[in-house]
Each structure stands twice: as C-alpha cells, then as structure tokens.
C-alpha positions as a LaTeX table, in Angstrom:
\begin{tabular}{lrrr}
\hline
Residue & $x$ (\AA) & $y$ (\AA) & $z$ (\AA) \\
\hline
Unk1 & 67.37 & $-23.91$ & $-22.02$ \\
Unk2 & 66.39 & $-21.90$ & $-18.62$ \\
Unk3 & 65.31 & $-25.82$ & $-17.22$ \\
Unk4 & 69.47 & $-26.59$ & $-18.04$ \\
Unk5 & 70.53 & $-23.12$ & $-16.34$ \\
Unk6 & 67.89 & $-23.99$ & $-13.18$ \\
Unk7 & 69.61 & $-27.52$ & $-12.49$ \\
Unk8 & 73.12 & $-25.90$ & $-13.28$ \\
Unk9 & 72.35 & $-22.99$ & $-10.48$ \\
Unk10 & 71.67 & $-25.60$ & $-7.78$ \\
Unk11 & 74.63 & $-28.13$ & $-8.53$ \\
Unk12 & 76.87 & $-25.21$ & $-8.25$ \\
Unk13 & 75.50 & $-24.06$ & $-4.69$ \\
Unk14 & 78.01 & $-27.72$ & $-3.34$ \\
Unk15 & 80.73 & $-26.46$ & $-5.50$ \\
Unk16 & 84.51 & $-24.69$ & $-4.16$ \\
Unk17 & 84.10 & $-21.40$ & $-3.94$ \\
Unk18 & 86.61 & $-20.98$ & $-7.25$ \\
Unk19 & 84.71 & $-23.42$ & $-9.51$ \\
Unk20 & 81.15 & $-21.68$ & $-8.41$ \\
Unk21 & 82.48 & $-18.39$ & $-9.82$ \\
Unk22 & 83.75 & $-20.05$ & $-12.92$ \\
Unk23 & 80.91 & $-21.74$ & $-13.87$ \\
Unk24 & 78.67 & $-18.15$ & $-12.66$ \\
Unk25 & 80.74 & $-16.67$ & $-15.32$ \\
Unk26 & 80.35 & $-19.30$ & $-18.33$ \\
Unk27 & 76.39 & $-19.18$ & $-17.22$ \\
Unk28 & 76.68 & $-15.57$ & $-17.56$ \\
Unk29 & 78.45 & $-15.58$ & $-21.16$ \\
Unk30 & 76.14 & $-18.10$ & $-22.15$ \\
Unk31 & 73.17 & $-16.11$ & $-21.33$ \\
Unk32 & 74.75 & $-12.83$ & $-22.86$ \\
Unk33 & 75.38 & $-15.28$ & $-26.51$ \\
Unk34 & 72.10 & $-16.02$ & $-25.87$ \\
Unk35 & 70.72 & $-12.69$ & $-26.27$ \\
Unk36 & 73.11 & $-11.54$ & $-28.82$ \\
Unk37 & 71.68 & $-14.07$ & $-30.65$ \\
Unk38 & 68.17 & $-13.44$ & $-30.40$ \\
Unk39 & 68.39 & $-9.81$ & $-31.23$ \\
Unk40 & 70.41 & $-10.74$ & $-34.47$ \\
Unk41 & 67.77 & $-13.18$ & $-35.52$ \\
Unk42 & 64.84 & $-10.25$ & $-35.13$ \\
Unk43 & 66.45 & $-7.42$ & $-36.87$ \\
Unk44 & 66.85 & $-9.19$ & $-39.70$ \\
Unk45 & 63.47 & $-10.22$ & $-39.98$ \\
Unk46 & 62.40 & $-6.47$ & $-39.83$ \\
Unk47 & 62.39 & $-4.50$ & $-43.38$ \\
Unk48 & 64.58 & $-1.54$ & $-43.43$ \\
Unk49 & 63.66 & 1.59 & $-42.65$ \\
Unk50 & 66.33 & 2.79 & $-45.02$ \\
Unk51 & 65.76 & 4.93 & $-48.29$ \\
Unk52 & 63.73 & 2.27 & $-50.41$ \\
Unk53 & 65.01 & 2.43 & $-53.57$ \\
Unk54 & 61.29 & 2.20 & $-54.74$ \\
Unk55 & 60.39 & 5.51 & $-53.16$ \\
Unk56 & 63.81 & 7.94 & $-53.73$ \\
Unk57 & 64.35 & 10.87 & $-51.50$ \\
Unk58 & 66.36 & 12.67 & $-54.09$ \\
Unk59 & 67.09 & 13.00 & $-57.87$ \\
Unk60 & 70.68 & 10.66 & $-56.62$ \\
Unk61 & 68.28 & 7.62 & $-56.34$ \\
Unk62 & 67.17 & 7.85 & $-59.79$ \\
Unk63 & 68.42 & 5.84 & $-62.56$ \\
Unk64 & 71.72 & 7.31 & $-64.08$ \\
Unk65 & 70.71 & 7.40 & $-67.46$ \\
Unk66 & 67.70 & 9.40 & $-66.85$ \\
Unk67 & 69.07 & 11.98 & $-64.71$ \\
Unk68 & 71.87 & 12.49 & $-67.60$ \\
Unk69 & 69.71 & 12.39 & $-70.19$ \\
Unk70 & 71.53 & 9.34 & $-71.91$ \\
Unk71 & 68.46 & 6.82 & $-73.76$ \\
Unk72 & 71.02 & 3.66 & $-71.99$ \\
Unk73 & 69.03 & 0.44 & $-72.19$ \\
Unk74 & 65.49 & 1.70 & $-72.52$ \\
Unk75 & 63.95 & $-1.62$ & $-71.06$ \\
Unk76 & 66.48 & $-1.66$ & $-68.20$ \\
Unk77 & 65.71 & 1.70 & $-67.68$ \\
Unk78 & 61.59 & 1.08 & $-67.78$ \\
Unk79 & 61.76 & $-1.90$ & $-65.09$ \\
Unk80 & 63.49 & 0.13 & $-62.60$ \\
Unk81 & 61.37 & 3.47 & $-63.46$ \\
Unk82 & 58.11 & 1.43 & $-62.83$ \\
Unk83 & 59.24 & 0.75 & $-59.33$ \\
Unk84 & 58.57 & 4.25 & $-58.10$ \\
Unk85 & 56.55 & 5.94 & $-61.01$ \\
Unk86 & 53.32 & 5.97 & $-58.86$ \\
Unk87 & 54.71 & 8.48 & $-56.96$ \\
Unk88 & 54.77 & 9.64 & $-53.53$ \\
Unk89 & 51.91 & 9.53 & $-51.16$ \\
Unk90 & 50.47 & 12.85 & $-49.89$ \\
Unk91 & 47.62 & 14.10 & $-48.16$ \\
Unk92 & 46.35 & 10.21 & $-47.88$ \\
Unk93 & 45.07 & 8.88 & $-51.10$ \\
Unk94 & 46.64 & 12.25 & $-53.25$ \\
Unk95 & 49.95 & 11.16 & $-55.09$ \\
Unk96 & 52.05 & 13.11 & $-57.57$ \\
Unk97 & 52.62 & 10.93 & $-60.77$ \\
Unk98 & 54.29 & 11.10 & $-63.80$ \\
Unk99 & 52.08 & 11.61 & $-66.71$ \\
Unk100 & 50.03 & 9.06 & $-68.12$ \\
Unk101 & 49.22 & 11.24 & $-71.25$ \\
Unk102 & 50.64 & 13.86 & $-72.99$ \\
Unk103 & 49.84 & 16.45 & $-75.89$ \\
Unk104 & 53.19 & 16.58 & $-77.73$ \\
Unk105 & 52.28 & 18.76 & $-80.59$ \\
Unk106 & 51.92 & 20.75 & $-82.34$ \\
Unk107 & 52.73 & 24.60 & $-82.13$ \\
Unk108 & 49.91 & 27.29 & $-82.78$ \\
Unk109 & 47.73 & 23.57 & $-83.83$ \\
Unk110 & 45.37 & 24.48 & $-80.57$ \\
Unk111 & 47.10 & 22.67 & $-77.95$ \\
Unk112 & 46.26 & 25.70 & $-75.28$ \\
Unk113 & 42.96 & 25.00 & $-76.50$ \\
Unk114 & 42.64 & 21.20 & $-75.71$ \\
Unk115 & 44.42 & 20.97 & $-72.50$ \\
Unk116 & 41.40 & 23.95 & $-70.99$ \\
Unk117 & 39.33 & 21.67 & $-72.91$ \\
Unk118 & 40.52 & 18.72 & $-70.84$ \\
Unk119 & 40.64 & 20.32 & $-67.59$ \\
Unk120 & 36.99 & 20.74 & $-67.38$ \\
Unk121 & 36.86 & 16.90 & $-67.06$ \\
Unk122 & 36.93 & 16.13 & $-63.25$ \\
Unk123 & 39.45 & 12.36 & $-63.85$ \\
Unk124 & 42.04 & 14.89 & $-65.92$ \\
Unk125 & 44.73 & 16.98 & $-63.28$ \\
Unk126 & 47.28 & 18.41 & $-65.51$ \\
Unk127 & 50.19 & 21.51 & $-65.19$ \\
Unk128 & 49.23 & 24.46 & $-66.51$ \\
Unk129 & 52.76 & 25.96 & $-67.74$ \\
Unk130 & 54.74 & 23.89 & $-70.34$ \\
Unk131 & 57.30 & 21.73 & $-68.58$ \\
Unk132 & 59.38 & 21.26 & $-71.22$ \\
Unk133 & 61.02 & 18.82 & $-69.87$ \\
Unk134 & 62.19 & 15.88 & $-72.24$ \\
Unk135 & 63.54 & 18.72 & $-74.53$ \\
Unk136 & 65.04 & 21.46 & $-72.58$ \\
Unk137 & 65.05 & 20.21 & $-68.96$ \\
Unk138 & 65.94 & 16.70 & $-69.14$ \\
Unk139 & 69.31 & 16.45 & $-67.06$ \\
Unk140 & 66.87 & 17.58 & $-64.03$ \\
Unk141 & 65.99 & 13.93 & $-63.77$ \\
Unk142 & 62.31 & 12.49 & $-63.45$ \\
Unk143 & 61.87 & 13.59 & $-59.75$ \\
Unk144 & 61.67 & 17.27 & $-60.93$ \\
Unk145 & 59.47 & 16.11 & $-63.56$ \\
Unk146 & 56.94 & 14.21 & $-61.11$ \\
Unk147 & 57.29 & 17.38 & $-58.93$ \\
Unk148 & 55.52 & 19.66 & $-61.35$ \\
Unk149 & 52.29 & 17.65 & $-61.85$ \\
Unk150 & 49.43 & 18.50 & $-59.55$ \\
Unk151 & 48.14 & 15.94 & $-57.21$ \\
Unk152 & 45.57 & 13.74 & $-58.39$ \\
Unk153 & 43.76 & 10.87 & $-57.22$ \\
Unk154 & 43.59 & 7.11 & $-57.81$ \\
Unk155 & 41.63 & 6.97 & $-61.28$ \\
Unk156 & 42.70 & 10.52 & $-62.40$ \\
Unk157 & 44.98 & 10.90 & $-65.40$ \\
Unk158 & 48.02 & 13.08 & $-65.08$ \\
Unk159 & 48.42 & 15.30 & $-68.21$ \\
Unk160 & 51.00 & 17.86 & $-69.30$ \\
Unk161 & 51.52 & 19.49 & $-72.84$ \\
Unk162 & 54.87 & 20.92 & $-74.89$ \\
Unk163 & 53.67 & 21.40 & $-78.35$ \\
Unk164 & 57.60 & 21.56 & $-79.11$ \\
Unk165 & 58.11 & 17.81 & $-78.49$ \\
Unk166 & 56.86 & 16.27 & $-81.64$ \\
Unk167 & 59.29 & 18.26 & $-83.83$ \\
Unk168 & 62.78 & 17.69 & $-80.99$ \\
Unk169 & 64.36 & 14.33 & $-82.08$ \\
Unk170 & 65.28 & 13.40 & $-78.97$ \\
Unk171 & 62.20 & 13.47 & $-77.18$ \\
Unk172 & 60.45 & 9.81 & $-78.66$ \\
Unk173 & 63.25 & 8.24 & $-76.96$ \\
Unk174 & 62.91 & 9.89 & $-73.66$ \\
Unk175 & 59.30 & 9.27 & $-73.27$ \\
Unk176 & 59.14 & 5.45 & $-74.12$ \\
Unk177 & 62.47 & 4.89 & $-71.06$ \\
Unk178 & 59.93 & 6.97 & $-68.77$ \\
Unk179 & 56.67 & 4.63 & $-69.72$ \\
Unk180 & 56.17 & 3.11 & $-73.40$ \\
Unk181 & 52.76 & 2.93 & $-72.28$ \\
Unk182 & 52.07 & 6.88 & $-72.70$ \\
Unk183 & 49.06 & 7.83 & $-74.70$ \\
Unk184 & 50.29 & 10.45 & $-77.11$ \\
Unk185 & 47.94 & 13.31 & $-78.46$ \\
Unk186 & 49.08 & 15.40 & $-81.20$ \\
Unk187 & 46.75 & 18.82 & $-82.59$ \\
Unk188 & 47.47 & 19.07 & $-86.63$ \\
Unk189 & 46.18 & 21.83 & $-88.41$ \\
Unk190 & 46.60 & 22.63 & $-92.19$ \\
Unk191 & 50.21 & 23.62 & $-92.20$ \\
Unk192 & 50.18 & 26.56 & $-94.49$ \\
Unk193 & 47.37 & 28.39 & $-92.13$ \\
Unk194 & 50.07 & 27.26 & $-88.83$ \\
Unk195 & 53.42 & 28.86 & $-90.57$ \\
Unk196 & 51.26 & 31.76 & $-90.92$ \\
Unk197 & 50.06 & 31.32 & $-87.06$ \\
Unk198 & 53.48 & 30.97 & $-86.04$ \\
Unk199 & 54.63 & 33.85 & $-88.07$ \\
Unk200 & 51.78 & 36.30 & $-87.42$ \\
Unk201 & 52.93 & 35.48 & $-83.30$ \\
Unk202 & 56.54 & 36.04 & $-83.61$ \\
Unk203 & 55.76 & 38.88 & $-85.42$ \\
Unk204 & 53.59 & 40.24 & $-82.25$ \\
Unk205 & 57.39 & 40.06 & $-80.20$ \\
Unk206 & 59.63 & 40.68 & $-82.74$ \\
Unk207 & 58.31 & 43.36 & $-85.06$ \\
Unk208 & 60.85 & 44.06 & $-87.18$ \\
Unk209 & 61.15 & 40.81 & $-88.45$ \\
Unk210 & 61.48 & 40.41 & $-92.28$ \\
Unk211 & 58.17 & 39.46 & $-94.40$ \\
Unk212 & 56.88 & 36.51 & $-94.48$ \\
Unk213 & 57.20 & 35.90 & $-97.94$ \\
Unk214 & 60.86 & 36.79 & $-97.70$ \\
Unk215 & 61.72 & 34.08 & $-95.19$ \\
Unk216 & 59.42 & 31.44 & $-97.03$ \\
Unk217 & 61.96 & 31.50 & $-99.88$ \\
Unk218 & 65.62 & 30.89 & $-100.29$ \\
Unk219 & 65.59 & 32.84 & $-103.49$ \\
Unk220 & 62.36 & 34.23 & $-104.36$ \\
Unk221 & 63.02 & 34.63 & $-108.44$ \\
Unk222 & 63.60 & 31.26 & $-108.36$ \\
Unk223 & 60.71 & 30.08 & $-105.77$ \\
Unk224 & 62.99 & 27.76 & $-103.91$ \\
Unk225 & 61.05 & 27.53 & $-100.51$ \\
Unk226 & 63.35 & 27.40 & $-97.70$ \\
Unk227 & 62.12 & 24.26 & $-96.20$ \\
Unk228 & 64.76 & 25.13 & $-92.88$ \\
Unk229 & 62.72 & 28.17 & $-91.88$ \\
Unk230 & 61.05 & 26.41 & $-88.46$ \\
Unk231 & 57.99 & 27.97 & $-89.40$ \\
Unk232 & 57.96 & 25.42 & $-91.90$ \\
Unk233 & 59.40 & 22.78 & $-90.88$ \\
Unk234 & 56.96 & 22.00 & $-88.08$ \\
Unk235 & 54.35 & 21.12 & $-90.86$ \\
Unk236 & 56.31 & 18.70 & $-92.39$ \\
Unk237 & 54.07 & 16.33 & $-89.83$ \\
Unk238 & 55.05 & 12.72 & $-91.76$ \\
Unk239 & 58.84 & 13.67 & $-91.26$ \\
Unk240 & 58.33 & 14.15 & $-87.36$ \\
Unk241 & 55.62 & 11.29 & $-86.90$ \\
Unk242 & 58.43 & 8.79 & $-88.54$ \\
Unk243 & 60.25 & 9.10 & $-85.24$ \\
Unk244 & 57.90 & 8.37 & $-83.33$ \\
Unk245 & 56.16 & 5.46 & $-84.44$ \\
Unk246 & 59.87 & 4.02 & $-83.85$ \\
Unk247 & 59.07 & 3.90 & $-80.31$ \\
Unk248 & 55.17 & 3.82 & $-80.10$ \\
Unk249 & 52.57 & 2.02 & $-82.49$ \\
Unk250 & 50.24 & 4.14 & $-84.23$ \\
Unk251 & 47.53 & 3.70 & $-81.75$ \\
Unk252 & 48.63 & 4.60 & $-79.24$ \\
Unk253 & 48.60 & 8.49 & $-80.46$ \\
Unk254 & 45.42 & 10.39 & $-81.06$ \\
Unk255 & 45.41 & 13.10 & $-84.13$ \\
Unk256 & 43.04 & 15.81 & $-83.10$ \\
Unk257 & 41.83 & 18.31 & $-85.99$ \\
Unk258 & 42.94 & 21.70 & $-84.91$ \\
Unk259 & 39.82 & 23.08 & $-87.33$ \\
Unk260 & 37.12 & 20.50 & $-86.19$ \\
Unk261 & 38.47 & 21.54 & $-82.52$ \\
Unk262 & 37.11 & 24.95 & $-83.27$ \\
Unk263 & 34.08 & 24.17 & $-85.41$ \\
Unk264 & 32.87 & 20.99 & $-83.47$ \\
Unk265 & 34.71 & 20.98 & $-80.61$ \\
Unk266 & 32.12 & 18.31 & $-78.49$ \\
Unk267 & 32.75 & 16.12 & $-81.30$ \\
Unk268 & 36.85 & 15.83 & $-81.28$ \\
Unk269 & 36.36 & 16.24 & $-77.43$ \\
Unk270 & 34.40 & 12.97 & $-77.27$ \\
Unk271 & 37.73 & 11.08 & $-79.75$ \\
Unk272 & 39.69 & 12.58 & $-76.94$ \\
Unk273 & 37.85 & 11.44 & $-74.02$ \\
Unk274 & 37.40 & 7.61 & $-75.90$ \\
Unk275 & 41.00 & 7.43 & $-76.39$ \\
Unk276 & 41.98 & 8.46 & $-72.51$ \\
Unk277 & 38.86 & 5.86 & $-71.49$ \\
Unk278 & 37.30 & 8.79 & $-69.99$ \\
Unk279 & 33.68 & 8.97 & $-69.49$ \\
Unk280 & 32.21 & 11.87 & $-72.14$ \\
Unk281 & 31.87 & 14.54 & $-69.33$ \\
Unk282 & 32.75 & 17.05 & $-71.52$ \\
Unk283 & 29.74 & 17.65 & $-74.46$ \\
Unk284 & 28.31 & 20.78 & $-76.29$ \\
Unk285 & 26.43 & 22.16 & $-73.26$ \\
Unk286 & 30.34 & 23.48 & $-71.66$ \\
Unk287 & 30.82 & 25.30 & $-75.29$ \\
Unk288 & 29.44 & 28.89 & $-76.43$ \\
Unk289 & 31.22 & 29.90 & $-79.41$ \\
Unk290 & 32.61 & 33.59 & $-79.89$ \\
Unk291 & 31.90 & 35.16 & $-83.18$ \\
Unk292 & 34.33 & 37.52 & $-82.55$ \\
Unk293 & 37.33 & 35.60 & $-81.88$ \\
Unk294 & 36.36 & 33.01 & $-84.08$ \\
Unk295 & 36.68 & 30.02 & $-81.77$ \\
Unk296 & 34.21 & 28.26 & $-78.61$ \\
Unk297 & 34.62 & 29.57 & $-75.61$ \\
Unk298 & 34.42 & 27.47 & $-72.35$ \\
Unk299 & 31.15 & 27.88 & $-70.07$ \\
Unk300 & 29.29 & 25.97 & $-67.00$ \\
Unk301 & 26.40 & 24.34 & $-67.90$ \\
Unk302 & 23.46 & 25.54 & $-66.09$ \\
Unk303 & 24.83 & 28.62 & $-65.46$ \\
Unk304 & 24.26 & 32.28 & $-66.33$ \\
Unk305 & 27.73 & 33.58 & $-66.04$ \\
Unk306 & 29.91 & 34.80 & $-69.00$ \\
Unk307 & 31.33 & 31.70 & $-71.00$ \\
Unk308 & 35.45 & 31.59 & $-70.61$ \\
Unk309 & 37.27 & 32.49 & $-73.66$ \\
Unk310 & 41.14 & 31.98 & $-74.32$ \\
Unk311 & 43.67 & 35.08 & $-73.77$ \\
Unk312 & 44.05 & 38.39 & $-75.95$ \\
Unk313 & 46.80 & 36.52 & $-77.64$ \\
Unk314 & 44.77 & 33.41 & $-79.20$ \\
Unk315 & 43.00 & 34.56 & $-82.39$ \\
Unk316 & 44.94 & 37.18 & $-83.64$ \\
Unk317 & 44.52 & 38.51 & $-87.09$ \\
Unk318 & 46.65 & 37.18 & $-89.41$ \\
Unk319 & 48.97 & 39.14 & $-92.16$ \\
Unk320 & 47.60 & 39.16 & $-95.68$ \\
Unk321 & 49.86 & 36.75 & $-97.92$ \\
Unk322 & 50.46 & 36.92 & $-101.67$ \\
Unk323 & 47.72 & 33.73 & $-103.05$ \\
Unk324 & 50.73 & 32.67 & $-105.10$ \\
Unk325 & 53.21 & 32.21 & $-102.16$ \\
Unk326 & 50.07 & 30.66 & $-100.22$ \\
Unk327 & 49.74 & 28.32 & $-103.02$ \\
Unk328 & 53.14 & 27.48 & $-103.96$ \\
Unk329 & 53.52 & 26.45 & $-99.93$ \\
Unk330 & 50.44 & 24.01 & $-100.40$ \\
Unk331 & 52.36 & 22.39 & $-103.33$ \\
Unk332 & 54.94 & 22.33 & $-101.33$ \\
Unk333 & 53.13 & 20.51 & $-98.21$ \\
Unk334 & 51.28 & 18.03 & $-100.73$ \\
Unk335 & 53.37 & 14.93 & $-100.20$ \\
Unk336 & 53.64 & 15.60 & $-96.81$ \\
Unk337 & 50.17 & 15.85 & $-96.16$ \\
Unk338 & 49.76 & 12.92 & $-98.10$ \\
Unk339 & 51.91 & 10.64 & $-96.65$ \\
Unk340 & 50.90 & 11.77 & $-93.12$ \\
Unk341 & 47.16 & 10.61 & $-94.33$ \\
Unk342 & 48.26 & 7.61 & $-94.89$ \\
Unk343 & 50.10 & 7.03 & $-91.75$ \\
Unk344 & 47.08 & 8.52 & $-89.74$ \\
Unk345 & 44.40 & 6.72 & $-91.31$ \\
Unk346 & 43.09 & 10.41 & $-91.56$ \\
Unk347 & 42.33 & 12.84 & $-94.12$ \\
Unk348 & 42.00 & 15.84 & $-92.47$ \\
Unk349 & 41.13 & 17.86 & $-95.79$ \\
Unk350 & 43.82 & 20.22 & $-96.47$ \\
Unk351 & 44.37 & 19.94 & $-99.94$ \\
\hline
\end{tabular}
C-alpha cells in the first residue's frame, strides 16, 4: 500500500496542475478510508468496558424474576444467576458471595446457638442479624442479599441463618433459583419442649397474653388442639420438610439435635463440620458448659479468660404446664415425629 502511494506521488509531480490536485485529493481520501478502517477493525477486537452483565452495577441488571420475587423458570433463572454469584472483588482476593449454606430452621431449636458455634471455625464468615430475606425481603433482589454477607476469602463458606424459612412456603423455591446446590441445616428439637420455648419468649414481650393451655386448645372440654396456633405448627417438622425435599434431595440437608447440641455439642459440631467439608476445628476444648444456664458456653482453648455464654434471653425458665396438656400435645406430635424419622433417617428420641 504506501509502495503504491510512493510511485503515485512521483508520477503526479509531470502532471497539469488540475489533475495533480485531483489525484492529491483521491490519495488523501484514500488514506483517510484507510484509517477509518483500521480503527474499526481494532475496537472491535477490544472487550467492552461496558457494564458486564456478569458483574451488575445495580439490582436493574439482575434477573427479573428474582428481583420480583416471581419462581419464573428456575433453571433459566440458575444459569444466568451463576454468572455473577461469586461476587464482586474487594480488597484483592476478599469477595462478597451469596451463601453457600444456610440454617433454615427452626425457631427456639438452637439456631443462635449453632451459627456462634460455627463462627469459631476460621473457613465459616457468616451475618450476624437474620436477613430474612427469601421470606420478608425478597423483592430487594439478590444484590441486597450478597450485600449483607461479610467478606470472605477463596475457600471460606458464606453462612447466614432465618430459623423462619423452613416453616414459609415460599422460601424452597427461592433458594433452589438462587443455587440448588445450597447445603441446608435445620436444628429440631422435641416439639412439645419448642411450643413451650416459643411461648415462654412471647410471653417475655407480650405479657398479657392468654395461657398457654388456653391457646393449645380450640375447645378445651373437648381437647381439640388447635393445630393453627404457630406455636404449634412449627413442630409439625414432616409437613414443612415435604416442601422441601421438592426442590433438594434429602442429603443435601443436615438435621442437627437441638438437645445433643447442648449435651454434646463437639459431637453434633463435628456432623456439622463433615457435612460443610470443613476440617473439625471446632472440638470439646472451645466448650465449658454452664450449670446455671443449662447449656455450653463458648471459650478459647488455652486460655484463662471467662468462657462466652449466650445472652440473658437464651435459657429462660419455662412456665409450668398441666402433664395432661403436655401429654395430650405429644399424642398429638406422634405421627409427625414419626414420619419425620422416617424421612430423616433419624430418631431423635422424642417419644
């Protein structure tokens, strides 16, 4: 090409003046297409240093049906989630991910309990305050979600817990279009003792609340138990777990005993830690356990300071029940329980 332009140049110097300025000008178009050309060709070549739809810059770059809350096409949904559910980059190798794992249940079962539990492990980051997301705050879309979780590093697991979502229908659903490969741990505990738990704490706000034997029943001559009352419907477990194993096989959730989480709480620790594929970090030397209260308390190992017991509000004393009512509820719970043994591969002894 600039050999061709070279022999044009000097043919044109023997030209009439009004050809040499023609052919000047086509040179000069020529070269100008030229470079056009050229600059065409390289931008193209060169990604785009627009908003990559792997990485969004705002809850508007997420997939519709997540930011409204509507289930869509849950695979569709998962392939386009799993382009940007590793998060953003910050601080160098520290990235803000969605949860890998999550303790979905249940209430006053010892969830506070685990998750302190957890965070003694150094390859566990997890939020501290219940997100609630996937049941109250779902419309806020996943980039709130993400926002919430601490930073971690490659080879941590991201953790969160809302006891409330293994009871809230919609919430199986949700969590399989965010990752259907979320490891699921649920804290049981004999549900007779947990209405009571979750009575004895509402009780604590509320004071004036009726008995407890009063709400337990529908009509109390007749002993129809009022199986409505959300103090006892959580411990209808089967009921709930039916959803769920709609969405996620059975192991892929971990049943921790709420009582052997206070009475041998290095043993369910080290089911926990086998089930995340965590290295057992956390044994018997981090646990002192509290007369007292009645549960372990948390302490370094090596160390003289005072161990680290859960707040005024865990362990309270519970109201004295009628046996009869606490009896009638176990007859109540006995096909649950059974059924939920069954599905669990688990007897955790409550009958």
């Amino acid at each position: 090409m600039e050999y061709s332009l070279l022999c044009h140049a000097s043919h044109a110097a023997s030209l009439p003046p009004v050809r040499h300025k023609v052919l000047v000008l086509c040179i000069m178009l020529s070269l100008w297409a030229y470079t056009l050309y050229c600059c065409i060709g390289y931008c193209s070549s060169v990604p785009s240093l627009a908003a990559d739809p792997g990485e969004p810059t705002s809850p508007h770059a997420l997939p519709t049906e997540l930011l409204n809350g509507d289930g869509g096409d849950l695979d569709s949904s998962l392939s386009r989630v799993d382009e940007w559910e590793e998060g953003r980059t910050l601080n160098g190798s520290e990235t803000k991910k969605l949860p890998q794992a999550i303790i979905i249940g249940v209430k006053k079962g010892g969830t506070r309990a685990l998750l302190e539990f957890l965070r003694l492990h150094p390859d566990i980051r997890a939020v501290g305050a219940e997100p609630h997301f996937f049941d109250r705050n779902y419309e806020k879309g996943l980039e709130w979600y993400r926002d919430l979780m601490p930073k971690s590093l490659e080879g941590q697991i991201t953790m969160e817990k809302t006891p409330s979502y293994f009871v809230t229908k919609e919430v199986p659903g949700r969590i399989y279009a965010m990752s259907k490969d979320t490891k699921l741990i649920v804290v049981v505990r004999d549900p007779v003792t947990r209405a009571i738990s979750d009575y004895t704490q509402t009780r604590s706000k509320k004071p004036d609340i009726p008995s407890f034997e009063s709400l337990t029943f529908k009509n109390t001559t007749a002993g129809l138990i009022d199986s409505t009352w959300s103090a006892l419907q959580i411990g209808m477990y089967a009921r709930h777990l039916d959803r769920w194993l709609r969405y996620f096989p059975i192991n892929q959730m971990l049943f921790v005993s709420g009582e052997r989480l206070i009475s041998d709480p290095a043993g369910e620790m080290a089911r926990v830690q086998d089930f995340l594929g965590l290295r057992r970090v956390v044994t018997e030397k981090y646990f002192h356990f509290n007369p007292a209260k009645g549960f372990p308390c948390l302490k370094k190992p090596e160390s003289s300071s005072k161990p680290h017991c859960l707040g005024k509000t865990k362990g309270r004393t519970h109201p004295n029940i009628h046996p009869d009512v606490v009896q009638q509820l176990r007859d109540f719970y006995k096909p649950f329980n059974k059924k939920f043994y069954y599905m669990t591969g688990q007897d955790f002894g409550w009958d």
